[in-house]
C-alpha positions as MATLAB code, in Angstrom:
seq = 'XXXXXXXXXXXXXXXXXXXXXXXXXXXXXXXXXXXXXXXXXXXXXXXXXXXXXXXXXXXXXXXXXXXXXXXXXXXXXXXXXXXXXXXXXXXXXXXXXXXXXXXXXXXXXXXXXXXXXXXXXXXXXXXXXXXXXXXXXXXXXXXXXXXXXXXXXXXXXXXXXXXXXXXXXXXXXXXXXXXXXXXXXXXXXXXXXXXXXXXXXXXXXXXXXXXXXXXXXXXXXXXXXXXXXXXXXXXXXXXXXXXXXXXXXXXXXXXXXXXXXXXXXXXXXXXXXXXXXXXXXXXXXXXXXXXXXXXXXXXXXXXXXXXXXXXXXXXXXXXXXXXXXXXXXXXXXXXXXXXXXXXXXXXXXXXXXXXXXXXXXXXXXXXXXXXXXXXXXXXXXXXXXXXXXXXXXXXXXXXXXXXXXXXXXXXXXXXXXXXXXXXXXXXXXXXXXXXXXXXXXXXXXXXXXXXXXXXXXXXXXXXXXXXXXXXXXXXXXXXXXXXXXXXXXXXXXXXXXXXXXXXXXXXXXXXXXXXXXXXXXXXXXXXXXXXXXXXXXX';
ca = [
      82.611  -22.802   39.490;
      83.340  -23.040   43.080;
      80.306  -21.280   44.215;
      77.750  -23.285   41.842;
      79.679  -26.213   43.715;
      79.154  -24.766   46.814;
      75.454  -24.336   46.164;
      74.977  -27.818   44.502;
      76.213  -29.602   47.787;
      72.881  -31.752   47.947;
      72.182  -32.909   44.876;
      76.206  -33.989   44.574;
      75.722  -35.576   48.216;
      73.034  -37.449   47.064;
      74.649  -38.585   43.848;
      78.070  -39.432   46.043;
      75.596  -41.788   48.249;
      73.932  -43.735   45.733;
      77.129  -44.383   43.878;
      78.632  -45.581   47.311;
      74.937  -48.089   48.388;
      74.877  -49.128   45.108;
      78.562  -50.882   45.113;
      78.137  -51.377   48.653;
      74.790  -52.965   48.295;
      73.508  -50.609   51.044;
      70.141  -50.405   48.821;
      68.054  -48.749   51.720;
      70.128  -45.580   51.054;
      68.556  -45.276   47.878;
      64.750  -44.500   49.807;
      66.702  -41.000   50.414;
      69.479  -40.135   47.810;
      66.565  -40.578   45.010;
      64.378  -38.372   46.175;
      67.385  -35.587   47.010;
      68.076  -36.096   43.167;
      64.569  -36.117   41.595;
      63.706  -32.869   43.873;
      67.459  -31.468   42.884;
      66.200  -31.796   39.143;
      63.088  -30.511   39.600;
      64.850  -27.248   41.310;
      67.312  -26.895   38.975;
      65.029  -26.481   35.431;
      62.498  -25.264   36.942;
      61.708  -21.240   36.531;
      59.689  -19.828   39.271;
      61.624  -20.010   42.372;
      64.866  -17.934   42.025;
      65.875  -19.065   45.441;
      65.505  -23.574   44.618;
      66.683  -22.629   41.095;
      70.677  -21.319   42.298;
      70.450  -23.738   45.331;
      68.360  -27.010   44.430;
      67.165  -28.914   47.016;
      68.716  -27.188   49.914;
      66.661  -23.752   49.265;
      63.866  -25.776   50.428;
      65.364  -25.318   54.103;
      64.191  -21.986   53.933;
      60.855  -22.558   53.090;
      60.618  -25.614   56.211;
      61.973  -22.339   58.526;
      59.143  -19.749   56.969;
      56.772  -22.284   57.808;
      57.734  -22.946   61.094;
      58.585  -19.057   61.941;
      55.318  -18.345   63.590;
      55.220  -21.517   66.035;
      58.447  -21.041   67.331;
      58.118  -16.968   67.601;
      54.890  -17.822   69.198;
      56.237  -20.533   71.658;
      59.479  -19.851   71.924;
      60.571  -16.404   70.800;
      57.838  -13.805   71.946;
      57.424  -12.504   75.205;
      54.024  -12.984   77.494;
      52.620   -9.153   76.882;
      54.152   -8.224   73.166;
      52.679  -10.849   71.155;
      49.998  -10.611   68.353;
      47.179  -10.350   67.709;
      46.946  -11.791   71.279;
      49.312  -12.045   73.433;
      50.995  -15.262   75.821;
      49.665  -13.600   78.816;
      46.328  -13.092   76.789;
      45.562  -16.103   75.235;
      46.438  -17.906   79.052;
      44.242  -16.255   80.304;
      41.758  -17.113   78.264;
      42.401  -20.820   78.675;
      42.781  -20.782   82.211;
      39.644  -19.022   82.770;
      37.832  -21.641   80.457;
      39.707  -24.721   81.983;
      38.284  -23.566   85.061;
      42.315  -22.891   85.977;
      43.889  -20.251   88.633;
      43.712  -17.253   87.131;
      45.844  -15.584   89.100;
      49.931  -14.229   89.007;
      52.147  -14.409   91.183;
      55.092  -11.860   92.278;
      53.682   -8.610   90.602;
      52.171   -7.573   87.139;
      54.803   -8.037   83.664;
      53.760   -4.498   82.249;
      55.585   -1.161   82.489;
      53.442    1.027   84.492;
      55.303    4.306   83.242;
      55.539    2.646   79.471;
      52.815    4.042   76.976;
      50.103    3.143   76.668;
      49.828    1.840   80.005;
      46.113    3.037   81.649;
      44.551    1.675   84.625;
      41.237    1.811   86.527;
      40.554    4.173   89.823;
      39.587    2.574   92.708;
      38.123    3.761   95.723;
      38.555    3.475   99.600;
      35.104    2.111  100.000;
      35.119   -0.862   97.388;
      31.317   -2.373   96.812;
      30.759   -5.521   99.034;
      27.722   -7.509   96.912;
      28.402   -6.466   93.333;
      26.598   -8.208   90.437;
      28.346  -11.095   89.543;
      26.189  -11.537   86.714;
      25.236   -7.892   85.251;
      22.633   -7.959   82.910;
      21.290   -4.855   80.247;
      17.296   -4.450   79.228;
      17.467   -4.253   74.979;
      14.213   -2.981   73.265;
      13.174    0.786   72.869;
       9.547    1.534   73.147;
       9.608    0.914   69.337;
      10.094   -2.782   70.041;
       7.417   -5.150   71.882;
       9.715   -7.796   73.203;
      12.720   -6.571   74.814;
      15.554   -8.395   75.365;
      17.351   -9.006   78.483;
      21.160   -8.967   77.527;
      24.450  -10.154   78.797;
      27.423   -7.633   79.478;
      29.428   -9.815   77.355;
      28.463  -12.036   74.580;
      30.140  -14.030   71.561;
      30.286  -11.726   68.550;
      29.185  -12.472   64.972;
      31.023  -15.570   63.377;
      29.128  -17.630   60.357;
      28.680  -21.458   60.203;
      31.054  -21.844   57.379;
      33.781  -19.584   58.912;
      33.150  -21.640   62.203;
      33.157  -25.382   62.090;
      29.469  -27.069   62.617;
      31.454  -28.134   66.246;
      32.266  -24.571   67.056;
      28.780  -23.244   66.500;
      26.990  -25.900   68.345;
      29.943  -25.431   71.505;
      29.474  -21.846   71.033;
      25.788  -22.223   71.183;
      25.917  -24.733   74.138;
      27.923  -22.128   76.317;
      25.847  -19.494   75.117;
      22.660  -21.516   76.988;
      24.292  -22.922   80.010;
      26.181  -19.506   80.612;
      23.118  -17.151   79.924;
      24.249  -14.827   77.148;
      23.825  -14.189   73.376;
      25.676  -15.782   70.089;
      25.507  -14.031   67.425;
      25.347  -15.790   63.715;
      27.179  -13.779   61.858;
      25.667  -13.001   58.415;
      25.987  -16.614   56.868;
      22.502  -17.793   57.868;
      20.673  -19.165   60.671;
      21.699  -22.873   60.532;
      20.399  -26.113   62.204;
      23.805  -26.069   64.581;
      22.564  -22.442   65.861;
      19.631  -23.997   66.913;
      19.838  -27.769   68.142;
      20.980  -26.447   71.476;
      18.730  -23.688   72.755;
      20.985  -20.937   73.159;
      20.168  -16.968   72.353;
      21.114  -15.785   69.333;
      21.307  -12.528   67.396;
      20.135  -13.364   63.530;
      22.805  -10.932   61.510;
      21.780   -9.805   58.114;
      24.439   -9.104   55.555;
      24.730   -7.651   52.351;
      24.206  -11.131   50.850;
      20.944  -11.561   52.688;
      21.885  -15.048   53.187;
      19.339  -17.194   54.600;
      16.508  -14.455   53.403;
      17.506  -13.905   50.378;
      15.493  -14.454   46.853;
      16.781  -16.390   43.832;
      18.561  -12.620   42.829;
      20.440  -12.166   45.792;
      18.063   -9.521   47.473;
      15.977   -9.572   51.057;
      13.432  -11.817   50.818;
      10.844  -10.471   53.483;
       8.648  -13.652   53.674;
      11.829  -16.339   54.594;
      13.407  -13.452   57.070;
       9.983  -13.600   58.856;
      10.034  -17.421   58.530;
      13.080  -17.644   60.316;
      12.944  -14.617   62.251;
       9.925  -16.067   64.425;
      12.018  -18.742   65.919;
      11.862  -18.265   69.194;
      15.758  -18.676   70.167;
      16.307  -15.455   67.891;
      16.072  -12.984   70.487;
      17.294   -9.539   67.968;
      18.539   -9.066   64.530;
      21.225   -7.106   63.128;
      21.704   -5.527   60.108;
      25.514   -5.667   58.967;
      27.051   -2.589   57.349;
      30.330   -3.781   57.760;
      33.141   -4.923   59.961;
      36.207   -4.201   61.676;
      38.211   -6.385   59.636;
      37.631   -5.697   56.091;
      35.330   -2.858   55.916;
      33.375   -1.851   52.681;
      34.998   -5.290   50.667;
      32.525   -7.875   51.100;
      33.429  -11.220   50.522;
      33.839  -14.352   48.652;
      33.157  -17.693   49.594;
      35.141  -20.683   47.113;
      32.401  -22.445   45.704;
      34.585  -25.296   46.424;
      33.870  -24.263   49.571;
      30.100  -24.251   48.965;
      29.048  -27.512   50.649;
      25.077  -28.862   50.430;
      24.478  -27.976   53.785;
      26.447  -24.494   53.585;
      24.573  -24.024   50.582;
      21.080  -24.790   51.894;
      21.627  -22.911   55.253;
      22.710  -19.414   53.231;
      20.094  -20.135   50.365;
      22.783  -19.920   47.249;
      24.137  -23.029   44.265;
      25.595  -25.783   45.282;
      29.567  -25.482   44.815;
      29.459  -21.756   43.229;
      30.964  -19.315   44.444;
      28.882  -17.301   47.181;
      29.010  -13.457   46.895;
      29.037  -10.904   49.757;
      28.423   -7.808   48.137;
      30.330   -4.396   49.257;
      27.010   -2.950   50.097;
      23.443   -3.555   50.287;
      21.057   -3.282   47.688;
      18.025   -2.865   50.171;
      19.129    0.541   51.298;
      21.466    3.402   50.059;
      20.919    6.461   52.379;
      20.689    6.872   56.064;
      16.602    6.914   56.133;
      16.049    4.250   54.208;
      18.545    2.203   56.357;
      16.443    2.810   59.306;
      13.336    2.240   57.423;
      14.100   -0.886   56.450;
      15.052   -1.883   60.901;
      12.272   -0.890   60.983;
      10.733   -3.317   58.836;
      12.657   -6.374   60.220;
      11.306   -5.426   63.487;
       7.768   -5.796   62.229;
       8.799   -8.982   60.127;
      10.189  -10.416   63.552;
       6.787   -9.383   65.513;
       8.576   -6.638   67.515;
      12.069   -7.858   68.215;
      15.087   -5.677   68.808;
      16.675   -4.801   65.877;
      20.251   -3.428   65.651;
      22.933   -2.143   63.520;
      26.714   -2.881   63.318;
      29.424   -1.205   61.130;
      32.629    0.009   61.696;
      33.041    3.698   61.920;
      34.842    5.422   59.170;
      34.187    8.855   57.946;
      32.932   10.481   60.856;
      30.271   12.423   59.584;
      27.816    9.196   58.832;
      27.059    8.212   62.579;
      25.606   12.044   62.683;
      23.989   11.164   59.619;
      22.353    8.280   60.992;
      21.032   10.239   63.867;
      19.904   13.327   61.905;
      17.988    9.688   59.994;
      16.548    9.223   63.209;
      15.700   12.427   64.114;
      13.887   12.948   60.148;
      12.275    9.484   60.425;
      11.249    9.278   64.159;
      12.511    5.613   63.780;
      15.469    4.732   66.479;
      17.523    0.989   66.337;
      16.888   -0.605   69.521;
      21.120   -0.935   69.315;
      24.033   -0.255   67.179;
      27.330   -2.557   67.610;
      30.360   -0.741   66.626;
      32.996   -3.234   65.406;
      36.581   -2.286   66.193;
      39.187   -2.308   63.087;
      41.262   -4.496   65.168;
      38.564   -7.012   65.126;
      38.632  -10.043   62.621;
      37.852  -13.474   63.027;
      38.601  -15.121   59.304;
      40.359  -13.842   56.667;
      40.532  -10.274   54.845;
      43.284   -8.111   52.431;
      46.218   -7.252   54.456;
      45.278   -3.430   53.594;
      41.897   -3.532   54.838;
      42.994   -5.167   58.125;
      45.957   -3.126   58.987;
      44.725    0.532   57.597;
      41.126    0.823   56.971;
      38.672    1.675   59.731;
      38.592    3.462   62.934;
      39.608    1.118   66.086;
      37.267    0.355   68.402;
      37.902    3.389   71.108;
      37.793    5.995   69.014;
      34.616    4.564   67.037;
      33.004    3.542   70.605;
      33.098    7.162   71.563;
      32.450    8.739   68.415;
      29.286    7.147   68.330;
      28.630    7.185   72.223;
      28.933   11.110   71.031;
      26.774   11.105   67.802;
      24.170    9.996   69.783;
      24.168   11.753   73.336;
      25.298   14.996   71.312;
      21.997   14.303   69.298;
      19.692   13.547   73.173;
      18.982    9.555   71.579;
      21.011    7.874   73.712;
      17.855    7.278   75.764;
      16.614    5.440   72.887;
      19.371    3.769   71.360;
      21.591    1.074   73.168;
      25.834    0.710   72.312;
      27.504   -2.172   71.668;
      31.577   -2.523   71.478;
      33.086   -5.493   69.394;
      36.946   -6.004   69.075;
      39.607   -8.101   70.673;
      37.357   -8.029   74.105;
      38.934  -10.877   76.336;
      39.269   -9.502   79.968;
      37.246   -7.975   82.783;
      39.781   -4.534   82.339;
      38.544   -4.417   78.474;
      35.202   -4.545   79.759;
      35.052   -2.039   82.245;
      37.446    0.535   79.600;
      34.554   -0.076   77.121;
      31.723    0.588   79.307;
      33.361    3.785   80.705;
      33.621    4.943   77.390;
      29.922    4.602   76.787;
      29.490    1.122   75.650;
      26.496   -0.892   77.182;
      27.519   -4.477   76.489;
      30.799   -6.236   74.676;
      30.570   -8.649   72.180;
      33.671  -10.949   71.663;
      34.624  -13.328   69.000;
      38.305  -14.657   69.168;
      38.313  -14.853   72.631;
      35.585  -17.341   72.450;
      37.345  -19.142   69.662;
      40.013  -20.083   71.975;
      37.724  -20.880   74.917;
      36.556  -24.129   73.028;
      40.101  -24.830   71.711;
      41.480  -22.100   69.027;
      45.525  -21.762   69.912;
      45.960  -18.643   67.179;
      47.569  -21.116   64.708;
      46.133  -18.362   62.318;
      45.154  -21.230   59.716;
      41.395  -19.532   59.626;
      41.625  -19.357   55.763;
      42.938  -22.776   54.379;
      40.714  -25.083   56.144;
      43.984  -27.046   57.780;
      42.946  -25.662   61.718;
      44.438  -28.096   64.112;
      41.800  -27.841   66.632;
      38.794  -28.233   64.344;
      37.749  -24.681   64.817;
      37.344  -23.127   61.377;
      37.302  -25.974   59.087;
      34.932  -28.141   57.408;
      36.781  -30.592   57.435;
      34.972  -33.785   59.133;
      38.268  -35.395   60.788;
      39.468  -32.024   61.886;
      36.280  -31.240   63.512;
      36.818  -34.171   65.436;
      38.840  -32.511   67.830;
      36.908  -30.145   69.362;
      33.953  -32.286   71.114;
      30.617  -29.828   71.729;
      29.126  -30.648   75.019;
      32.843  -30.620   76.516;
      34.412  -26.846   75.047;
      30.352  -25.593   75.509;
      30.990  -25.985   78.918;
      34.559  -24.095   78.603;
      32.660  -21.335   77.152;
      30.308  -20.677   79.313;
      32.864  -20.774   82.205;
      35.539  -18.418   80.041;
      32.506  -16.120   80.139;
      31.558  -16.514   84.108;
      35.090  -16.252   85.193;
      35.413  -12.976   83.152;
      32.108  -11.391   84.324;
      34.039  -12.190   87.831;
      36.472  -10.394   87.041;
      34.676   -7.414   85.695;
      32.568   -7.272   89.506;
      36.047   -7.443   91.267;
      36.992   -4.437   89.176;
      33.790   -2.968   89.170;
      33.400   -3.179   93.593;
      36.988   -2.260   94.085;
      35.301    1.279   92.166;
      33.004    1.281   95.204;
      30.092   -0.049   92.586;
      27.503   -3.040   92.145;
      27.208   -2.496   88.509;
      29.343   -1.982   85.423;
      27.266    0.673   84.019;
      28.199    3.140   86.685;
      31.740    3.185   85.260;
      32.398    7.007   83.779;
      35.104    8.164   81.749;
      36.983    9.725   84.658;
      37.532    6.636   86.334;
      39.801    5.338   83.614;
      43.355    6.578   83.481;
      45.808    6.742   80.317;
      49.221    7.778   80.296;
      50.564   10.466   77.887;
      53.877   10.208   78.696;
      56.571    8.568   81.506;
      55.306   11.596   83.716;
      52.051   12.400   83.225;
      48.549   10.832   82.916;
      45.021   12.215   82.384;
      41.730   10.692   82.995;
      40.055    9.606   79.951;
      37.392   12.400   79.903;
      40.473   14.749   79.248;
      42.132   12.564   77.052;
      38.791   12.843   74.716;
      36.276   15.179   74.525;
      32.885   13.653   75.650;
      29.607   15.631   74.395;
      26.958   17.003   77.025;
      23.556   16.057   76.321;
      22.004   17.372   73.524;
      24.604   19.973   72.891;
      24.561   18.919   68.674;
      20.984   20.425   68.812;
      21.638   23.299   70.913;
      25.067   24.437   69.974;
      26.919   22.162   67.737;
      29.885   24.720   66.942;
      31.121   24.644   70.416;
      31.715   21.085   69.717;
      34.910   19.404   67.940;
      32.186   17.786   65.259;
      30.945   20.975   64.088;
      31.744   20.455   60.529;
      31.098   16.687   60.410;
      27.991   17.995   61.472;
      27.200   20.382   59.201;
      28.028   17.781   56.396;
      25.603   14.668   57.766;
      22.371   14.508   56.016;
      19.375   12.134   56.785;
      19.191   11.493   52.937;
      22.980   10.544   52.055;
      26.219    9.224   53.434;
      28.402   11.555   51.254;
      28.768   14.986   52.615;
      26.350   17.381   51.554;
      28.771   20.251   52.430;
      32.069   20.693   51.088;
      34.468   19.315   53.894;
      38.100   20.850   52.075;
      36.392   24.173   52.594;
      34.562   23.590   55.948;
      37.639   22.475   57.430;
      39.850   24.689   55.536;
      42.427   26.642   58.018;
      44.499   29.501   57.851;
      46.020   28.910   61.576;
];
């Protein structure tokens, strides 16, 4: 009896009180004790929360701590470096770059330089005096008949409906006024893409959204429509991404405004599909075949492909396609697993996919291994936000970064990781019309595009103190990991990275011999029996 007492103490507070203002007259207290009671009630007959129903009224405590948990471990609890998915020090940077801020630190770095998995850059005694401040990459094969001069580091596919109407326009504006790409993201090519002039990369998804017939398939006629427009500089077919790859997605119809609606080409308020995988394509060949088609539809722009990697034998299956086909993507992006912008199954984000080093070079290897390389241009996406995960990128084969959260905060994102529920405080991901308020175009376009400037600075300090002018003569062997608190190994004996050609020549020598042997340019599924290829008696 003493317990249930014990664990009553509101509700008989609040009863105490109103006895006490009533005879006192004290009818004020009543605005609070009321409440206490009615919500004391409520908790006590009530059958789905065990933890209101043995303590009514004061079990909702715990649920005010739970939701402030992650402000005050974010502001008041974590340290600058440990934080996630960005860090203090990280997402400071960020704004002080875009702010147009000091960037720099005084009294020595915060990390452990003999902690795992500390690596570093190798400089040289004869640093670069003019490097390029502004590094650009030529995009188009000699399949393609207008190339595409691209930025080192541009913002990475997010969708108007996932991004506010006022992030994609800022995004858009910084993307003009600082020179590089935004890419839509495979919810359409909307009027807030293009009001501003900026370059973007048109990404096609399984849902076809924005070329899509009354069934949900590619529509070739409205993708040339759209495609022509002469801000789309590429396309880009999506296989999947880093976040939730092979789900798809669902958009609320609820969610389903007129304009979203009209922009992706689907009902009014229904809900809007994303399928798990295309219905266009099913093998490698016919993948390329149909780039192939929406670089004809687009009168010879660059077309590319993004996924994230997973089994490792279907990036040597694409290239076997492109070997069998004689059709090569002007690029592929490879999307990191620890990439993700919006919302996806806590499975699929924390366990599903390969991260973004290990799919970089697996790739970077596929297609060297294969002699394509020449033909074929690499793209890294996933949690790029400094000049260091630039150059570690482009050493490991990449030719350009894409980023996506990082921009997100440059025009006013603070990780309040409210992506999902359409409450954002700073009117980033919401559709919400007062919400969106906050964040004011012309002023966060401009922190954008000076986020991205400051950054490319930072790469050419990196870049000269390596004795270069240009990122893309990083190698791996410039970039150091450590393997332990007493030893470290250049990256290029850290991973194995394939000679030219060598799949063609002598693929058994190789690490990927049976991944190989399994790739086919007519299926993703192994077309040899990987339990017994990789069968071991050792």
């Amino acid at each position: 009896m003493v317990d249930m007492l014990l664990r009553c103490i509101v509700p008989i507070a609040a009863a105490f009180f109103t006895v006490v203002a009533i005879a006192a007259g004290w009818f004020w207290i009543l605005l609070f004790t009321i409440p206490a009671l009615a919500v004391a009630a409520y908790d006590w007959f009530q059958s789905s929360w065990t933890i209101t129903r043995n303590y009514p009224a004061a079990g909702r405590l715990r649920w005010l701590a739970l939701s402030l948990r992650p402000f005050i471990r974010a502001y008041a609890v974590e340290d600058d470096t440990h934080g996630t998915p960005y860090s203090y020090a990280a997402r400071e940077l960020i704004k002080t770059r875009s702010h147009g801020l000091a960037d720099t630190i005084p009294f020595g770095t915060e990390l452990d330089f003999y902690e795992e998995p500390h690596h570093w850059i190798s400089h040289s005694m004869v640093p670069e005096r003019n490097p390029d401040l502004s590094p650009r990459v030529m995009v188009g094969n000699e399949q393609s008949s207008k190339p595409y001069s691209a930025s080192i580091l541009n913002i990475s596919a997010m969708s108007f409906g996932a991004l506010s109407a006022n992030a994609v326009k800022a995004m858009n504006i910084g993307a003009r006024d600082g020179g590089f790409y935004q890419d839509t993201g495979e919810g359409g090519l909307s009027r807030h893409h293009l009001e501003y002039g900026g370059d973007l990369v048109w990404e096609i998804g399984s849902g076809y959204f924005g070329a899509r017939d009354k069934d949900g398939h590619f529509d070739p006629e409205k993708f040339r429509d759209k495609a022509s427009n002469d801000a789309v500089k590429m396309t880009e077919i999506k296989v999947s991404q880093g976040a939730k790859p092979g789900h798809g997605g669902m958009l609320l119809g609820s969610k389903v405004t007129p304009e979203i609606a009209e922009v992706r080409g689907v009902p009014v308020y229904e809900n809007c599909l994303s399928p798990r995988g295309h219905s266009a394509f099913s093998t490698p060949a016919q993948m390329l075949e149909f780039a192939a088609s929406m670089r004809e539809l687009s009168g010879g722009k660059p077309v590319g492909i993004k996924f994230c990697v997973g089994q490792p034998h279907e990036p040597f299956a694409l290239v076997k396609a492109m070997m069998t086909t004689g059709i090569y993507p002007d690029f592929i992006v490879v999307d990191g697993a620890e990439g993700g912008t919006g919302a996806a199954p806590l499975e699929l984000a924390d366990w599903v996919g390969m991260p973004l080093w290990d799919g970089l070079l697996l790739m970077r290897n596929a297609l060297v291994g294969a002699g394509l390389k020449q033909h074929v241009r690499l793209a890294g996406s996933g949690k790029v936000f400094s000049g260091m995960g630039l150059a570690h990128n482009l050493a490991l084969g990449a030719d350009w970064c894409n980023a996506a959260r990082a921009f997100m905060m440059s025009v006013g994102c603070i990780q309040a990781q409210r992506c999902h529920t359409g409450t954002c405080p700073t009117g980033v991901t919401t559709q919400d019309k007062w919400r969106q308020r906050a964040l004011v175009p012309e002023e966060q376009g401009r922190h954008a595009a000076r986020f991205h400037k400051k950054t490319l600075e930072a790469l050419a300090d990196i870049v000269a103190a390596c004795g270069y002018a240009h990122p893309q003569d990083l190698q791996p062997h410039h970039i150091m990991h450590r393997v332990g608190s007493h030893e470290s190994v250049p990256l290029d004996k850290l991973h194995p990275f394939l000679a030219e050609g060598v799949l063609l020549s002598d693929p058994d020598s190789t690490i990927y011999a049976d991944w190989w042997r399994a790739a086919s340019s007519d299926s993703f599924r192994p077309v040899e029996d990987l339990v017994k290829l990789r069968a071991s008696n050792a």
